[in-house]
VOGU-3710 file (C-alpha; in Angstrom, 3 decimals, decimal comma):
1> xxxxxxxxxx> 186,046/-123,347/-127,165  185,605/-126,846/-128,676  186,840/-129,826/-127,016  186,541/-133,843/-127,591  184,456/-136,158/-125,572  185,870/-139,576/-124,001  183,784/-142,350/-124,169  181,531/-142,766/-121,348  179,552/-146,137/-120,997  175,993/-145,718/-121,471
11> xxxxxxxxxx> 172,897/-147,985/-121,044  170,851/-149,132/-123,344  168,118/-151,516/-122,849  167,455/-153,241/-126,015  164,072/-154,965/-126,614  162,005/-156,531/-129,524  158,976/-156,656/-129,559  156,394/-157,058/-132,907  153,232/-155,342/-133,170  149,565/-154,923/-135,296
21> xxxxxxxxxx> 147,301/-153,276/-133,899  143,548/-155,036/-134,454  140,166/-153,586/-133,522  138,382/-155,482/-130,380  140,754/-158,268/-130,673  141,988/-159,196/-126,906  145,401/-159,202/-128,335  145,416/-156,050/-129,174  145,766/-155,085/-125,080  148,236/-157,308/-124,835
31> xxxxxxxxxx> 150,276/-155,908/-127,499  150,001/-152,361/-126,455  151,151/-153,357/-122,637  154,207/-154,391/-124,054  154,750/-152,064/-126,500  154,550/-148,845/-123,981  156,974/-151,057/-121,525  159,376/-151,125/-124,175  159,042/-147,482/-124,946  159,113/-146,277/-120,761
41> xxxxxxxxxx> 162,510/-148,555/-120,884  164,102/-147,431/-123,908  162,889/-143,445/-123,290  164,192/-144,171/-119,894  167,685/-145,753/-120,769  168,498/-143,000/-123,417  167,849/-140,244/-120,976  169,778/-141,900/-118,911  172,311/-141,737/-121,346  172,380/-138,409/-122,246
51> xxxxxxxxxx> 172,406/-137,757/-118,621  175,480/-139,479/-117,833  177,130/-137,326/-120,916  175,899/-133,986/-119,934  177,529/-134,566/-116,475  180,888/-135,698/-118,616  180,460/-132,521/-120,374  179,769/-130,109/-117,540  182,425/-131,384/-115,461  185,119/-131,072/-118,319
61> xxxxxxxxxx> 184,805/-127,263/-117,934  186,413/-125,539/-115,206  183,816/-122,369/-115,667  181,121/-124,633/-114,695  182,737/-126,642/-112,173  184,806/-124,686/-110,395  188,004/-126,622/-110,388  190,792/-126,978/-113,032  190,116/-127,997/-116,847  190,011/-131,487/-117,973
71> xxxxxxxxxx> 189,163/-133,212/-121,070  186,420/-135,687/-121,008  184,269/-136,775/-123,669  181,191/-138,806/-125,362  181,732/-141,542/-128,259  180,099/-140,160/-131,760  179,807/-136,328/-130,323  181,442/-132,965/-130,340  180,701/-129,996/-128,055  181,373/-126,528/-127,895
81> xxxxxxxxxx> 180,873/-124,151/-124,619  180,125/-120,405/-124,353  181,203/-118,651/-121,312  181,229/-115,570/-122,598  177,537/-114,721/-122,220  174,924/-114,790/-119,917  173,602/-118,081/-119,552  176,421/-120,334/-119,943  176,004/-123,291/-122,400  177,777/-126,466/-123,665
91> xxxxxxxxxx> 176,095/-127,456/-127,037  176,361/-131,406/-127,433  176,307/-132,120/-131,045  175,989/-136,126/-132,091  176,371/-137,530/-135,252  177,726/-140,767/-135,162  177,111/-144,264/-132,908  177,248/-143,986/-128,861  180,235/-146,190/-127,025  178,720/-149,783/-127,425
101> xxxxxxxxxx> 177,727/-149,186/-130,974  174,225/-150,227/-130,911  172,810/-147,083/-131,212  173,376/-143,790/-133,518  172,501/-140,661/-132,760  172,023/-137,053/-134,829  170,837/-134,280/-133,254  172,103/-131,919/-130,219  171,480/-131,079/-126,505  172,245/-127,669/-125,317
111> xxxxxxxxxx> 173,318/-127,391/-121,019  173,138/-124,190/-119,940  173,327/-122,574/-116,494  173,234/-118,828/-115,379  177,000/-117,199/-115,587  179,064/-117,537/-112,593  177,406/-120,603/-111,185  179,029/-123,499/-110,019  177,967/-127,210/-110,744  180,061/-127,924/-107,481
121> xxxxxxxxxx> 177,727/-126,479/-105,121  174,892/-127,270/-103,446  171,128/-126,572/-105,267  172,899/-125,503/-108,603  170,246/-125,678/-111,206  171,293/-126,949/-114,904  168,808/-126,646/-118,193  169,286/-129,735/-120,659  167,274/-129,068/-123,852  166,805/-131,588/-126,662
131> xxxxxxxxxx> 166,773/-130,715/-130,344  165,234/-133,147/-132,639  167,947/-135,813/-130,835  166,872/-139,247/-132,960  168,153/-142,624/-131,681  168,268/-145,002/-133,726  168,276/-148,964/-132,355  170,600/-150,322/-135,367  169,664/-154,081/-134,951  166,294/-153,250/-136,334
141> xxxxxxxxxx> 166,465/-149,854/-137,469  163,466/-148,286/-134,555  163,978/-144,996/-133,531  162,779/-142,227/-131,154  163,061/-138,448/-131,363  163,125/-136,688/-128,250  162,735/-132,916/-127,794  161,940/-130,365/-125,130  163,732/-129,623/-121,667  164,638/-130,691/-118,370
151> xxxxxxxxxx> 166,354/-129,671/-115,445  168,890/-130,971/-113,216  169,435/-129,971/-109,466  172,383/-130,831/-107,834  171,155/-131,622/-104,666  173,545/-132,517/-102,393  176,643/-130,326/-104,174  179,698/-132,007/-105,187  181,261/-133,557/-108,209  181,547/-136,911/-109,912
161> xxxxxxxxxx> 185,260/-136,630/-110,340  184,830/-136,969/-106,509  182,601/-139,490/-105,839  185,415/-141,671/-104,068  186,070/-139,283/-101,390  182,100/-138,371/-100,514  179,554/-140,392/-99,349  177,118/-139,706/-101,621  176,004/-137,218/-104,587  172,502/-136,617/-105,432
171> xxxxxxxxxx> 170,620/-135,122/-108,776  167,168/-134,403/-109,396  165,786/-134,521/-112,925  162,639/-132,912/-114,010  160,237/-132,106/-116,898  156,764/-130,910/-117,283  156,782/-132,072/-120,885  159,280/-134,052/-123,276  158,014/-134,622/-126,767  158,859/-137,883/-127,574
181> xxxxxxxxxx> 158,699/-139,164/-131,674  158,249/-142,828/-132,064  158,837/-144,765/-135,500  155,620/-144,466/-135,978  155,666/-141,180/-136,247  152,983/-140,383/-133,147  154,148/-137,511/-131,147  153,430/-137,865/-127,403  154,039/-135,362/-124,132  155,606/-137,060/-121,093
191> xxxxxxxxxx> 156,636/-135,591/-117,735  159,953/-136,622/-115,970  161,026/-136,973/-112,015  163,850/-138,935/-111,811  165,972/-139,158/-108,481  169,786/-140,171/-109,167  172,275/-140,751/-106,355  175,529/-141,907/-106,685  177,635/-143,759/-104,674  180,835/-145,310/-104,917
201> xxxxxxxxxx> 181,336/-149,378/-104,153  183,872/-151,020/-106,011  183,329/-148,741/-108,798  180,074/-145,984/-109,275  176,876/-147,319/-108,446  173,663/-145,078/-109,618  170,335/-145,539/-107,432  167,188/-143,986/-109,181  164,119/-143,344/-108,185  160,629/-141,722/-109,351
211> xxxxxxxxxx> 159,889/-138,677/-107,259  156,494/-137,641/-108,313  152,689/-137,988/-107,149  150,206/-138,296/-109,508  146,497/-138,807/-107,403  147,330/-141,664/-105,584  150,002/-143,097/-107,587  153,564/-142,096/-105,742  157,054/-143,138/-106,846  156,748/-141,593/-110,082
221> xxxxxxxxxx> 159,110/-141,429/-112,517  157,185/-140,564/-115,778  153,748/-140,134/-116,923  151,706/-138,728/-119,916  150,629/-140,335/-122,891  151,227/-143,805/-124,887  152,394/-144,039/-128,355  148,340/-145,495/-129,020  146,784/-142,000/-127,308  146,110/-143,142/-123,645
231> xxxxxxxxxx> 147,004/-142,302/-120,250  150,173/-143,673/-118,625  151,930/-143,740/-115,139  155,036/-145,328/-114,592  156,409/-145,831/-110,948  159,451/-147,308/-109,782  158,623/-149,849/-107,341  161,892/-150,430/-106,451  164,845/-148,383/-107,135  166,799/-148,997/-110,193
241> xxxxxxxxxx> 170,591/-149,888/-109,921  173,336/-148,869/-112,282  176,599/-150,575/-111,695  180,119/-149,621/-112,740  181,390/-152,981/-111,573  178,983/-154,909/-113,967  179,746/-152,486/-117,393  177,228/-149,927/-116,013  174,046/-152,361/-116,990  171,203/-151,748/-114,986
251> xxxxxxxxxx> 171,139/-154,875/-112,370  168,065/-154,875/-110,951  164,485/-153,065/-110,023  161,077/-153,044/-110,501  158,875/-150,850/-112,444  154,905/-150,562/-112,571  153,228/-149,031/-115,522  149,573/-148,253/-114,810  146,130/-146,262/-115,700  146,057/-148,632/-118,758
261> xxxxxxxxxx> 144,084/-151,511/-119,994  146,326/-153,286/-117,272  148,709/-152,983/-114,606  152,447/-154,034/-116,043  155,063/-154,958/-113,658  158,623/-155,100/-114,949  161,335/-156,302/-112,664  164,717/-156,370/-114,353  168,040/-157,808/-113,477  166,989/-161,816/-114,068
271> xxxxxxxxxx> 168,435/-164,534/-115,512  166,713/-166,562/-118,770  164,739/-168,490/-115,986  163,652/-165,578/-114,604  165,484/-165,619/-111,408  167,862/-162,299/-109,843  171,515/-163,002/-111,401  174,859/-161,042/-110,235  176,751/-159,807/-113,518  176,246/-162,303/-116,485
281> xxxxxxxxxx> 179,383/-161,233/-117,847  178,932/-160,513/-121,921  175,501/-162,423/-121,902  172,229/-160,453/-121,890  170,284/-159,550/-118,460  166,944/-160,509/-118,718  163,578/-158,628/-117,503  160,122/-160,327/-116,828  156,482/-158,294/-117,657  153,481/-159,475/-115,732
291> xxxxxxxxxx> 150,608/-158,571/-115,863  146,603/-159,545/-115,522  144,668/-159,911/-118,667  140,919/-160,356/-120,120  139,222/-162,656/-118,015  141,755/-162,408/-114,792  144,157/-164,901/-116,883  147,486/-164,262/-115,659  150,537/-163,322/-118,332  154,164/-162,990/-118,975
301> xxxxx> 157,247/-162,994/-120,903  160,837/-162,766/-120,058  162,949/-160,351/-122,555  166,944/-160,050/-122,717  168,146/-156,410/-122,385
//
């Protein structure tokens, strides 16, 4: 069975940055801090994407979901589903730009779930595997490539298409490995807990959190390796909101990125100045990175999204 996706908004967090890289120059820790921030956001956002399109996809189909059929769909992507074997799956195949047309996408992500599950009910467990899924950022061309597999638990039970009537829905996401492809070709492992729970306030509102301890570092939402071969952890400090009512754009929370040369704090949802802002409307959001550097001189820059 093939079916068409409808759009569904998606976030993207869109950052520039420049980089190169010089032996024992200062800089050079400064350059990396910001360069992994950018990558946890934009790995981070695109997940997030694909998330909110598997759950557009899964609930479309009245074999996963237990109640009747209806068509839903994601911009620039074509699915098929196969419910006639044992698992389940819904094969996502992009090839063309997502809703807001800032990114395009090739690749696919196959969701499947054991036959004769529901999605509806309580601890459901769903498989989302990448393959070779390349973003591309078309203002400047940067791209990741994201394989590998995760798993979503629907906690609490319920559906989406409900979300009015409940009080809340909950999803777990996680990996012990996504290979992640930057544009610079490195290849890097990263692990995944991700806590999701929706709500409904004027429109869908989407509360994450990091779920994971890593030694004494809680609050986790990824960890692994940089792009430049060293050790990250990346907690969120406080909980990252999604907003319907604002165009789904992410309108505030705090990250910390740590075991690095430095500890990075990125709070998002500011104005230019730097300050928390309600919905700006069409202009950019703004985030802030601080951080410590060589010689305990204190740093940061402010960076539309």
């Amino acid at each position: 069975m093939k079916f068409r996706l409808l759009p569904v908004y998606v976030l993207a967090l869109l950052i520039t940055f420049s980089a190169c890289k010089k032996e024992n120059d200062p800089a050079d820790s400064s350059t990396e801090l910001k360069m992994h921030s950018e990558d946890q956001a934009t790995v981070s956002a695109e997940m997030d994407a694909v998330t909110n399109e598997v759950n557009a996809a899964i609930e479309s189909d009245g074999s996963f979901t237990g109640r009747s059929q209806n068509t839903l769909s994601i911009c620039g992507a074509d699915a098929v589903a196969d419910t006639m074997n044992n698992p389940w799956k819904i094969t996502i195949t992009y090839s063309g730009n997502n809703c807001p047309g800032t990114h395009s996408r090739t690749g696919a992500v196959v969701l499947s779930m054991p036959a004769g599950a529901r999605w509806k009910n309580a601890g459901t467990v769903l498989t989302v595997t990448y393959q070779n899924l390349k973003i591309t950022r078309l203002s400047d061309s940067k791209s990741i490539t994201i394989n590998g597999s995760h798993t979503i638990t629907n906690v609490s039970g319920g559906l989406l298409f409900n979300l009015p009537t409940l009080t809340n829905i909950t999803h777990d996401i996680k990996s012990s490995g996504m290979s992640i492809k930057f544009d610079d070709n490195s290849v890097r492992s990263w692990q995944v807990a991700r806590r999701r729970v929706f709500t409904y306030n004027n429109g869908v509102v989407v509360t994450i959190t990091g779920t994971h301890t890593e030694g004494a570092h809680t609050n986790v939402a990824e960890w692994g390796t940089t792009r430049f071969g060293g050790p990250f952890v990346s907690s969120i400090s406080q909980p990252l909101v999604i907003k319907q009512d604002c165009n789904f754009r992410l309108t505030s929370g705090q990250v910390q990125h740590k075991r690095m040369a430095a500890d990075v704090t990125a709070t998002f949802g500011l104005n230019a100045a730097g300050v928390s802002t309600s919905c700006p409307g069409a202009n950019p959001y703004y985030y802030k990175l601080e951080w410590t550097g060589a010689g305990g001189n204190s740093n940061s820059v402010i960076i539309p999204y």
